[in-house]
C-alpha positions in Angstrom: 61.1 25.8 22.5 61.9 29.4 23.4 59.9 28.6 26.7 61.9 25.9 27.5 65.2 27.4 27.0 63.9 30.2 29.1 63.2 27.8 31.9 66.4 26.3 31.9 68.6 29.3 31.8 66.2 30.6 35.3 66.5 26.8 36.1 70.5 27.1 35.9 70.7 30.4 37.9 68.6 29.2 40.4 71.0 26.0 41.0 74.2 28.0 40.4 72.9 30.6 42.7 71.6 28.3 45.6 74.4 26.1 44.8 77.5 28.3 45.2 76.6 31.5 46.6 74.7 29.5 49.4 75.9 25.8 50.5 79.2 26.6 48.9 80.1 30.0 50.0 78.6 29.0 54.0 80.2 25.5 53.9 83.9 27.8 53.7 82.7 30.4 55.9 81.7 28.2 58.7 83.6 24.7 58.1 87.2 25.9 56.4 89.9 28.0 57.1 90.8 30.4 55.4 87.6 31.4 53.8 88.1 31.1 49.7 88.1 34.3 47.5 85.5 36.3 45.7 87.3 35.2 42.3 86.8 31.3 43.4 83.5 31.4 43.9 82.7 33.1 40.7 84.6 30.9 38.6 82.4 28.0 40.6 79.3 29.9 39.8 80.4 30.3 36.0 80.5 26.2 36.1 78.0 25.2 37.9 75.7 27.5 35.6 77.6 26.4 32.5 77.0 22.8 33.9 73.4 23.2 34.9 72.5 24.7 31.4 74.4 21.4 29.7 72.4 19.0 32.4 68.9 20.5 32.2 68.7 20.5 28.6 70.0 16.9 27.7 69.2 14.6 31.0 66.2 13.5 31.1 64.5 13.5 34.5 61.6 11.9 34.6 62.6 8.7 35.8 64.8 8.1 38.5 65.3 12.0 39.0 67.2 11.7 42.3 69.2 9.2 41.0 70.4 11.3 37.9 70.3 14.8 40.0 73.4 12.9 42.4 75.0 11.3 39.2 75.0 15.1 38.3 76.0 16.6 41.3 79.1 14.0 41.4 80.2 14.9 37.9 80.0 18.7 38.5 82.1 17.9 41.7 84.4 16.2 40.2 85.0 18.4 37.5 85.6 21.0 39.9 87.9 19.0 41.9 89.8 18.4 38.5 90.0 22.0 37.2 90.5 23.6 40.8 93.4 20.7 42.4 94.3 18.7 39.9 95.3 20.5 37.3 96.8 23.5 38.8 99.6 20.3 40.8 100.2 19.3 37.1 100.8 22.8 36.2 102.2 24.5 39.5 99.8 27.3 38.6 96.7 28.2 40.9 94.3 30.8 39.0 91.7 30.9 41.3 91.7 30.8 44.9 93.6 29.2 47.6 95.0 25.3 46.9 93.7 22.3 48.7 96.7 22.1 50.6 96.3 25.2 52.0 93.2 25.0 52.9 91.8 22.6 56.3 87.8 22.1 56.7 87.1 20.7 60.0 90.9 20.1 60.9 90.5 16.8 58.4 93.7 16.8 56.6 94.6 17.0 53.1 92.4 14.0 51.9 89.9 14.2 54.6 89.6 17.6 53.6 89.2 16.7 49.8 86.8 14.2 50.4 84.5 16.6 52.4 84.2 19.6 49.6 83.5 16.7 47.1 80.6 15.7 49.2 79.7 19.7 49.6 80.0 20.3 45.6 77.8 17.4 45.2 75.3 18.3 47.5 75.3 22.0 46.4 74.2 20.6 43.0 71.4 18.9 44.4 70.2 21.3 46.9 70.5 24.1 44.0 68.2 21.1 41.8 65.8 20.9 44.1 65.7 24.9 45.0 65.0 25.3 41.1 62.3 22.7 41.3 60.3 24.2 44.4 60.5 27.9 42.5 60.1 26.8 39.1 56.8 25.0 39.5 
């Protein structure tokens, strides 16, 4: 047991890591303006390794891994999405970061924009999955 929990705490550090501090933090730097701030990304690290701890120890990935990895990756997203936009327009309060509104990636618009970090949280997730997989062997 203690070797497995061991493995899954590397396991989530590895897909936070990859996940956040690589796809993430690039997709801003390169695709939005303006970039997002320090305390953004490690709020999104803090999830996505929260996340990754609660998904590595209960899923099962032996069948259909892909499958469940993008199932993943789409919850973590939205979750995000939730906390970071959705909440903080109920509440008028922001605690992390810039809003969606004031933030462009690609020129898309408000919902084009949306749409495209969902698709970037989600494929963070996986990218981070399968970063943990080729190290973790």
């Amino acid at each position: 047991m203690k070797k497995d929990f061991i493995k899954i705490i590397q396991g989530s550090v590895i897909i936070s890591t990859v996940g956040v501090f690589v796809v993430d933090y690039f997709s801003h730097l390169f695709l939005s303006k303006p970039m997002e701030t320090t305390p953004y990304f490690l709020t999104k690290f803090s999830l996505y390794l929260i996340y990754s701890m609660i998904f590595l120890s209960f899923i099962n990935l032996k069948n259909k891994e892909f499958i469940k990895v993008l199932i993943g990756g789409i919850i973590v997203s939205s979750i995000w999405g939730t906390y970071y936009n959705v909440l903080p327009i109920i509440f008028d309060f922001y605690p992390f970061g810039i809003p969606l509104e004031g933030l462009t990636f690609l020129n898309m618009g408000l919902v084009g924009t949306g749409f495209a970090f969902g698709v970037v949280h989600t494929v963070a997730f996986l990218l981070g999955y399968y970063s943990k997989k080729l190290l973790l062997k």
